[in-house]
N, CA, C and O of each residue as an XYZ file, in Angstrom:
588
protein
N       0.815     -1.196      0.000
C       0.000      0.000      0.000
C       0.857      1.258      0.000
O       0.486      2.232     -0.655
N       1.979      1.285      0.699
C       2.550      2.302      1.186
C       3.500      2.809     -0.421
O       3.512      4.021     -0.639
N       4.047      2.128     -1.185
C       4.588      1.981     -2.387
C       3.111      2.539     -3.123
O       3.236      3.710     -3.482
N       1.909      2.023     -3.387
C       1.358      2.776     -4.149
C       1.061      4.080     -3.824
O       1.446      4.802     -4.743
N       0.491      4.784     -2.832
C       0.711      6.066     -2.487
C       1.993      6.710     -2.726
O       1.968      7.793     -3.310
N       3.319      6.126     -2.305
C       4.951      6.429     -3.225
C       4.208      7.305     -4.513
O       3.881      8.486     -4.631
N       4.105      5.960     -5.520
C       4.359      6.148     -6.386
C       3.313      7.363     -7.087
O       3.753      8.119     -7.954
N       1.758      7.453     -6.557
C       1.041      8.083     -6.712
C       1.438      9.431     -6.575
O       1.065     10.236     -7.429
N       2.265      9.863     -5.457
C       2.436     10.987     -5.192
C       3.759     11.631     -5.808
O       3.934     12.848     -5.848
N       4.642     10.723     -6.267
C       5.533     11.059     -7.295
C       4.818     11.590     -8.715
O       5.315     12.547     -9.309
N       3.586     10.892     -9.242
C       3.063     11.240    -10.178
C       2.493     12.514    -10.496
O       2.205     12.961    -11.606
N       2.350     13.121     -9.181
C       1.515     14.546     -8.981
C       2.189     15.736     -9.743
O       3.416     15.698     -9.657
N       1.869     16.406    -10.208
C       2.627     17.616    -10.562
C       2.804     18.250     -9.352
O       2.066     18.049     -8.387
N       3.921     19.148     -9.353
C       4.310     19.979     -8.187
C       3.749     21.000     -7.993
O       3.872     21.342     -6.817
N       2.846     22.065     -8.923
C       2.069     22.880     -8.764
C       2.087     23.854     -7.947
O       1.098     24.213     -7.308
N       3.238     24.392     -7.881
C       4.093     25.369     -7.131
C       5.064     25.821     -7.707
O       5.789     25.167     -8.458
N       5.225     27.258     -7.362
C       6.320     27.698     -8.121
C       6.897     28.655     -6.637
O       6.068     29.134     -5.864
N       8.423     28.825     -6.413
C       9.421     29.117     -5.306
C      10.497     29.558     -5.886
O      11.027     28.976     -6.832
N      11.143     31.198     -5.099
C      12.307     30.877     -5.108
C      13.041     30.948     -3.904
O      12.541     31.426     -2.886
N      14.308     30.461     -3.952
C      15.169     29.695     -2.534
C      16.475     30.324     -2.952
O      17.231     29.941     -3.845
N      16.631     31.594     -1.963
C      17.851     32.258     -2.045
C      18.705     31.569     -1.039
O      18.164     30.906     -0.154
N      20.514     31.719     -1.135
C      21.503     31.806     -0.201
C      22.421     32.076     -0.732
O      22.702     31.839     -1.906
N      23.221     32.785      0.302
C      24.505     33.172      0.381
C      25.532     31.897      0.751
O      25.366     31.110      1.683
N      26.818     31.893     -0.377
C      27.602     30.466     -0.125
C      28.632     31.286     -0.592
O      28.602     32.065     -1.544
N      29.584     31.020      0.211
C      31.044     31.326      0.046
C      30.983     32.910     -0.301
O      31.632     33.476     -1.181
N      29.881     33.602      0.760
C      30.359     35.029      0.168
C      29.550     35.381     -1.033
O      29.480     36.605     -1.152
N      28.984     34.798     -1.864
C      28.438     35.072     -2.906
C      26.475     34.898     -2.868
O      25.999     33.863     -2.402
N      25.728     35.797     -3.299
C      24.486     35.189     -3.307
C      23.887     34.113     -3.998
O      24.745     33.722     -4.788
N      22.966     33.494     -4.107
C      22.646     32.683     -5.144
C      20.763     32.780     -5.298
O      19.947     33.147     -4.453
N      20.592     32.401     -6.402
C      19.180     31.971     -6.453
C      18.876     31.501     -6.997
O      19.269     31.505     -8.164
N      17.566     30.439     -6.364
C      17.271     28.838     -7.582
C      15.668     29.291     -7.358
O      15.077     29.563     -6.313
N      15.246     29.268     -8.611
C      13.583     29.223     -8.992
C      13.561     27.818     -9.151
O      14.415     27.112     -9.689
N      12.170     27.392     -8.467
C      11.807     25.983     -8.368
C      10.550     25.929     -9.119
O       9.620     26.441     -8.495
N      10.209     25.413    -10.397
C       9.472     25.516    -11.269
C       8.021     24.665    -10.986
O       7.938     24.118     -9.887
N       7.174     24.564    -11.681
C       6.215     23.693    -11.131
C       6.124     22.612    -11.856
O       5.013     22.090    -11.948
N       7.015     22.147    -12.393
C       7.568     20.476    -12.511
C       8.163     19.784    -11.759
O       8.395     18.575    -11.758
N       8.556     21.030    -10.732
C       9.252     20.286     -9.864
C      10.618     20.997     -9.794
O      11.171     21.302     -8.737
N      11.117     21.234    -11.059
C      13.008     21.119    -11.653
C      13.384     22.738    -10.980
O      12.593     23.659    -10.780
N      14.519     22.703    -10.786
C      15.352     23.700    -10.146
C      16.289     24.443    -11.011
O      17.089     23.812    -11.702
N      16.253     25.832    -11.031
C      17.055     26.265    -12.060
C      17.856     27.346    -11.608
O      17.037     28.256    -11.478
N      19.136     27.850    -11.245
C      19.729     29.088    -11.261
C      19.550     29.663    -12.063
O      19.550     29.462    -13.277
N      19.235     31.077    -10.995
C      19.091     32.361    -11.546
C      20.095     33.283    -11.227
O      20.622     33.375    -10.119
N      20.436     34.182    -12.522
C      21.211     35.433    -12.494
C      20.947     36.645    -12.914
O      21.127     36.524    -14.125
N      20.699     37.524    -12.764
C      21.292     38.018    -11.674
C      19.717     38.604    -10.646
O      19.566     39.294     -9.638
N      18.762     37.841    -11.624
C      17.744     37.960    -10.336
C      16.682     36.777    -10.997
O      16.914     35.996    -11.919
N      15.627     36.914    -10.307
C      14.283     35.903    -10.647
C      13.215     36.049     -9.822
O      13.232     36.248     -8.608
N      11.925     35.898    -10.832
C      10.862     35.872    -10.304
C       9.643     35.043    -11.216
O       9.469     34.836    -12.417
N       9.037     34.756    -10.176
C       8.089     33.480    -10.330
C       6.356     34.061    -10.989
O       6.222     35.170    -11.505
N       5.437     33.278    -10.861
C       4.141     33.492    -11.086
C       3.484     34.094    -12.240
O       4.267     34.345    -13.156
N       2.738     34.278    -12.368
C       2.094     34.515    -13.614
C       2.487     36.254    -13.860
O       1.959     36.691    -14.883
N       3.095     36.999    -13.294
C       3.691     38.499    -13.700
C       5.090     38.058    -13.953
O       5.786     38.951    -14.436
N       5.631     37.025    -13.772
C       6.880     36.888    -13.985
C       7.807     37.712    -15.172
O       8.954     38.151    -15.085
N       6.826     37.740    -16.331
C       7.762     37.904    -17.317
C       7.887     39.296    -17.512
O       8.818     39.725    -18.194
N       6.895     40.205    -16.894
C       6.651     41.706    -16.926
C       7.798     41.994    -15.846
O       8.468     43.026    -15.885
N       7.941     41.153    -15.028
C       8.965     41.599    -13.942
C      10.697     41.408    -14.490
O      11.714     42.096    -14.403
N      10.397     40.285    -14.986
C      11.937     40.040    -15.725
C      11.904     41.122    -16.830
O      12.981     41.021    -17.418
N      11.375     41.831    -17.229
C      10.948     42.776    -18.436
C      11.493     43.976    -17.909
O      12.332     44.351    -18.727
N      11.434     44.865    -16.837
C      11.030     45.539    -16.177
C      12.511     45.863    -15.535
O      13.089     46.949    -15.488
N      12.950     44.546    -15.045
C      14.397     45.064    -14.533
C      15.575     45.000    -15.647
O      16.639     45.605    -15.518
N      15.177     44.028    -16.975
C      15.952     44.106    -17.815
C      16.476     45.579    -18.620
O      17.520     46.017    -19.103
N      15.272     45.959    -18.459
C      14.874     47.561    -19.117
C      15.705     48.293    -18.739
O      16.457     49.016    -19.391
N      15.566     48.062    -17.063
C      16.137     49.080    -15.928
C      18.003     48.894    -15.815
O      18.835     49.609    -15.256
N      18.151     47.606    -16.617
C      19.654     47.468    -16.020
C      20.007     46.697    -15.219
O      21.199     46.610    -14.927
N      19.115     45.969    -14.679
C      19.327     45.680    -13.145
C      20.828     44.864    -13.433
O      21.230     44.390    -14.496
N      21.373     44.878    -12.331
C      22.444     44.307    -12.240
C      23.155     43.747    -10.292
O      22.972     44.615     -9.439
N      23.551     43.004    -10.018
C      23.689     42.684     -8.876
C      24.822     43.612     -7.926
O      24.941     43.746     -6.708
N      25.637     44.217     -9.180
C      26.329     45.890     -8.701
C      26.177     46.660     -8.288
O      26.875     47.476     -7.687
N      24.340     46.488     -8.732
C      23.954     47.878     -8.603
C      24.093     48.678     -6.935
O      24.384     48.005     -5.945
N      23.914     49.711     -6.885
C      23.751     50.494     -5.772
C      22.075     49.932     -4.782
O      20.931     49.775     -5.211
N      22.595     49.785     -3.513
C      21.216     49.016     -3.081
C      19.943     50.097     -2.948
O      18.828     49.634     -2.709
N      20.125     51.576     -3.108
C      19.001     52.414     -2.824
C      18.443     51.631     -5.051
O      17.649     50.756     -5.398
N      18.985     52.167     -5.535
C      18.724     51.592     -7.373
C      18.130     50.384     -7.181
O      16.931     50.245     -7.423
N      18.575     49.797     -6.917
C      18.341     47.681     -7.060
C      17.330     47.858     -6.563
O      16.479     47.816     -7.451
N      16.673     48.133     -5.154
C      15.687     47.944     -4.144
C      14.373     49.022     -4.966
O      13.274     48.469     -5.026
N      14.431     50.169     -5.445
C      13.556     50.866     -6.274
C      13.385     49.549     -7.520
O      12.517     48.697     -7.332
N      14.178     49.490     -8.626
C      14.057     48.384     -9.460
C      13.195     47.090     -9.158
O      12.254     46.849     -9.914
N      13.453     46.272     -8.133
C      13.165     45.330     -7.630
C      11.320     45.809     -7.713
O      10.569     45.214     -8.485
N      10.776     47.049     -6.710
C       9.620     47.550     -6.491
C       8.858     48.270     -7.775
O       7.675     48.597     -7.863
N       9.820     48.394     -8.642
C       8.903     48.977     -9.858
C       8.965     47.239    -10.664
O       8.040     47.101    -11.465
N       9.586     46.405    -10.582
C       9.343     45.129    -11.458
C       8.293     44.390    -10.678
O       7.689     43.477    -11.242
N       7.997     44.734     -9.312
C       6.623     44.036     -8.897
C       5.672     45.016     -9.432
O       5.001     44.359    -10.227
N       5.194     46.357     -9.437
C       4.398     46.503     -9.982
C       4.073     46.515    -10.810
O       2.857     46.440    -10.988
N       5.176     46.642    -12.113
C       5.003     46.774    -13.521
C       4.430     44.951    -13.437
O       3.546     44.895    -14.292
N       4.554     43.754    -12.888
C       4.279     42.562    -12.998
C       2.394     42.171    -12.594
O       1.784     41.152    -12.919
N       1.752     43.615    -11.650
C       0.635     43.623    -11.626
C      -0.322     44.298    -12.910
O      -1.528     44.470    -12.736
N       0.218     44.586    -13.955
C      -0.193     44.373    -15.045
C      -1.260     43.282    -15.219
O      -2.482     43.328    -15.365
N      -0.201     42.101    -15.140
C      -0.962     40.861    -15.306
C      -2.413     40.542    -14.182
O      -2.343     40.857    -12.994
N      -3.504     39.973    -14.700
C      -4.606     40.003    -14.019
C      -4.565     39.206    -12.063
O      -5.092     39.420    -10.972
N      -3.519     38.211    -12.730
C      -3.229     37.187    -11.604
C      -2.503     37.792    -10.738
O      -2.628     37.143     -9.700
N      -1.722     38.778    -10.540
C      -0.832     39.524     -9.922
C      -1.633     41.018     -8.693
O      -1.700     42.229     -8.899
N      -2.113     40.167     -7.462
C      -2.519     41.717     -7.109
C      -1.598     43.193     -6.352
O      -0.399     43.457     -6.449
N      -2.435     43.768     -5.789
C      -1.696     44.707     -5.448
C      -0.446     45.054     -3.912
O       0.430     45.913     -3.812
N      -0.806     44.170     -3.111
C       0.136     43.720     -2.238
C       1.223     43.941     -2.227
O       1.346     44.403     -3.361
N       2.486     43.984     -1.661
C       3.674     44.133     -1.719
C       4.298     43.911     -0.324
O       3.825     44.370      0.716
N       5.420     43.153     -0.417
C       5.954     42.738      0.691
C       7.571     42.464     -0.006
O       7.899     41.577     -0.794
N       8.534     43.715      0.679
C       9.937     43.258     -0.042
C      10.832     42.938      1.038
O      10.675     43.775      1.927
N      11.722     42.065      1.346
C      12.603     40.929      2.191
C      14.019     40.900      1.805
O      14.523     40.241      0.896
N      14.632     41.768      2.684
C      16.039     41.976      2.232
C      17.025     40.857      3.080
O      16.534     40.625      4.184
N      18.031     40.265      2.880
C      19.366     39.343      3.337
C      20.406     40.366      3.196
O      20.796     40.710      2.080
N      21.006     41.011      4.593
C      22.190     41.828      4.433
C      22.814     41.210      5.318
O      22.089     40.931      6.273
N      24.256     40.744      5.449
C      25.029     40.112      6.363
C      24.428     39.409      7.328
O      24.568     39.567      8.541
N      23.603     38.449      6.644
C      22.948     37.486      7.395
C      22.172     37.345      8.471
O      22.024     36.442      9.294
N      21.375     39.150      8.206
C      19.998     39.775      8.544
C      18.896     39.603      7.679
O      18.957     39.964      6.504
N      17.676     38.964      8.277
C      16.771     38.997      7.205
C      15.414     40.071      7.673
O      14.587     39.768      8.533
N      15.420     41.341      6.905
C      14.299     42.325      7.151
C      13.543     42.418      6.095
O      13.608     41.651      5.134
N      12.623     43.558      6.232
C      11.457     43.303      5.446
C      11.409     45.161      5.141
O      11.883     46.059      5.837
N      10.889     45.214      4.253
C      11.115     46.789      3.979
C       9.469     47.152      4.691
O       8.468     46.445      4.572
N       9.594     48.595      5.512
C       8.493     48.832      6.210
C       7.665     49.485      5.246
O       7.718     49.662      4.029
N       6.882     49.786      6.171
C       5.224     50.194      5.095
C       5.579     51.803      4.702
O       5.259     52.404      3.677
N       6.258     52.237      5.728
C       7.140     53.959      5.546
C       7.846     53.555      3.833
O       7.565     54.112      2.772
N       8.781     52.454      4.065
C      10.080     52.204      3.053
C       9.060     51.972      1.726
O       9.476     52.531      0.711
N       7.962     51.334      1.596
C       7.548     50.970      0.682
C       6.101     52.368     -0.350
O       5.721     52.484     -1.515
N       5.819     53.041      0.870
C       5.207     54.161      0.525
C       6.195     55.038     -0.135
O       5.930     55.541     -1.227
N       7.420     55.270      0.518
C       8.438     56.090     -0.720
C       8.358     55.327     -1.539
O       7.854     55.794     -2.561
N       8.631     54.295     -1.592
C       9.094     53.561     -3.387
C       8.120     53.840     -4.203
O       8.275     54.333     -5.320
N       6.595     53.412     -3.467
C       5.481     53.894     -4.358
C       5.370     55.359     -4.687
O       4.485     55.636     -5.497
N       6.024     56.252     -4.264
C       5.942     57.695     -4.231
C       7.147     58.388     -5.608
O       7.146     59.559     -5.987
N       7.800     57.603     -5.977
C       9.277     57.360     -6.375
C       8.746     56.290     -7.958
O       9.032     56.552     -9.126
N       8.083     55.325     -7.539
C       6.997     55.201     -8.507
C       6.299     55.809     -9.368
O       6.144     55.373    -10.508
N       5.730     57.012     -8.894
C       4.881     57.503     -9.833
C       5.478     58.327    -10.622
O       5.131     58.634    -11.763
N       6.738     58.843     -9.795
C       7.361     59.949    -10.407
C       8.121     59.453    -11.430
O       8.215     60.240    -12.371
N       8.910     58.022    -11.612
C       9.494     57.393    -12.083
C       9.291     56.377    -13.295
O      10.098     56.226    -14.212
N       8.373     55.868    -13.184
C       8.192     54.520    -13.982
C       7.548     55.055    -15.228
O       6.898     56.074    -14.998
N       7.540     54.696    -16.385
C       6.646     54.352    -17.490
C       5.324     54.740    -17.432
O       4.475     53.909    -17.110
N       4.972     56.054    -17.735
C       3.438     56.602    -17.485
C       3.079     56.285    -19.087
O       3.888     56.084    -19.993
N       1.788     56.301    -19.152
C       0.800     55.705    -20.190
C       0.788     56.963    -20.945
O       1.027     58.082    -20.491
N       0.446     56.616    -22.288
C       0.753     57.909    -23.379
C      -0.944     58.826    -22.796
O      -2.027     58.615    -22.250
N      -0.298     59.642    -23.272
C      -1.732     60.846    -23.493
C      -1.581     60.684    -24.718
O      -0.536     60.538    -25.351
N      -3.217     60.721    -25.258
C      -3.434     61.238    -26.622
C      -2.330     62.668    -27.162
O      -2.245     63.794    -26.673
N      -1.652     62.101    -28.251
C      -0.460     63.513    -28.406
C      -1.321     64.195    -29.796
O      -1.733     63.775    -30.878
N      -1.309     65.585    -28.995
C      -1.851     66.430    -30.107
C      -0.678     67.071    -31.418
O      -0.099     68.134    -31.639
N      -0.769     65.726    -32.051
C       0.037     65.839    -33.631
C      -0.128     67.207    -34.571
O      -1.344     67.379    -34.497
N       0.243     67.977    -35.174
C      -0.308     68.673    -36.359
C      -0.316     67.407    -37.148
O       0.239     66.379    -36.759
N      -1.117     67.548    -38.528
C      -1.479     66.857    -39.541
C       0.433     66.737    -40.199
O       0.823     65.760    -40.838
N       1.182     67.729    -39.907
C       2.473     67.560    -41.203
C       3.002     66.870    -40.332
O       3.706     66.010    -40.862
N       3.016     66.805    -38.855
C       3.743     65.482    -37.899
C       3.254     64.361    -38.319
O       4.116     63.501    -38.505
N       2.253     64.071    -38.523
C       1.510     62.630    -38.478
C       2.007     62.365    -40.297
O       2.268     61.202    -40.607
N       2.099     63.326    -41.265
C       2.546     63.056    -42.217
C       4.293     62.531    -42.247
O       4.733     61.741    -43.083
N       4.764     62.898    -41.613
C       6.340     62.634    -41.508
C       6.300     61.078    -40.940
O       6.916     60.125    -41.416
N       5.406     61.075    -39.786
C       5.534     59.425    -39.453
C       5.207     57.916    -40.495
O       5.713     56.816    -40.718
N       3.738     58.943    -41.003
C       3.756     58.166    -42.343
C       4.766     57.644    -43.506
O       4.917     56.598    -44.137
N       5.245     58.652    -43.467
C       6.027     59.074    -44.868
C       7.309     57.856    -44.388
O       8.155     57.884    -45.282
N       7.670     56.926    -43.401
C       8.618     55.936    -42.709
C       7.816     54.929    -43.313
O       8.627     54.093    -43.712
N       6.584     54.523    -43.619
C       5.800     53.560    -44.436
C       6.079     53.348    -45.944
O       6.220     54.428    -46.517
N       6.228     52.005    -46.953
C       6.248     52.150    -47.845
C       5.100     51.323    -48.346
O       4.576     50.916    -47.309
N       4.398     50.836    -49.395
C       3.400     50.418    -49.696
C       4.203     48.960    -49.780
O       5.392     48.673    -49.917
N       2.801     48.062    -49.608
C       3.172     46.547    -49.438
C       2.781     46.044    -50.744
O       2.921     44.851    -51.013
């Protein structure tokens, strides 16, 4: 009996998606745990769930880099979660969790109201209707050739 439940529960999909940071030898690391199960290093960052790819989008844009300056990285990090609530599955929540010399904190609701404040001023605002003259909108045309 105990072997068929085994094996049953090996069969399951993993249906979870994680990631599992540490620091080894001085260096950070991070493994996204997929929902097959399989484990993958990530560089120089990662993120999971159905905004995932707006978030990997978002810091790619930005540069991100593991160099970066931690006031930069930590803004970055907070504009790639929201730019990731785009997606429908993604709500508005926020909770960011820093590892500094083998402190683990949480950025406060103060720390996270600047970022959102730093946010608005910052990120990718949505076009306004741009009031073209007609010879602007002709010049953009005029980059078209007939098919």
């Amino acid at each position: 009996m105990n072997s068929a439940i085994s094996s049953h529960i090996e069969k399951m999909p993993f249906e979870c998606e994680m990631l599992l940071a540490r620091v080894s030898l001085g260096w950070p690391q991070i493994f996204s745990i997929n929902l097959d199960g399989s484990v993958a290093s990530a560089r120089p960052f990662a993120a999971i769930g159905s905004g995932a790819y707006l978030a990997h989008s978002a810091l790619i844009q930005r540069g991100y880099q593991s160099s970066m300056a931690f006031n930069e990285a930590i803004y970055c990090v907070y504009e790639a979660k929201k730019m990731s609530e785009k997606n429908a599955g993604v709500g508005p929540d926020t909770e960011i969790f820093v590892v500094y010399q083998n402190v683990f904190k949480s950025v406060t609701e103060e720390g996270l109201a600047y970022l959102g404040e730093q946010y608005k001023r910052l990120s990718i605002q949505p076009l306004e209707p741009a009031p073209y003259p007609q010879s602007g909108l002709q010049k953009v045309y005029g980059f078209f050739s007939e098919v």
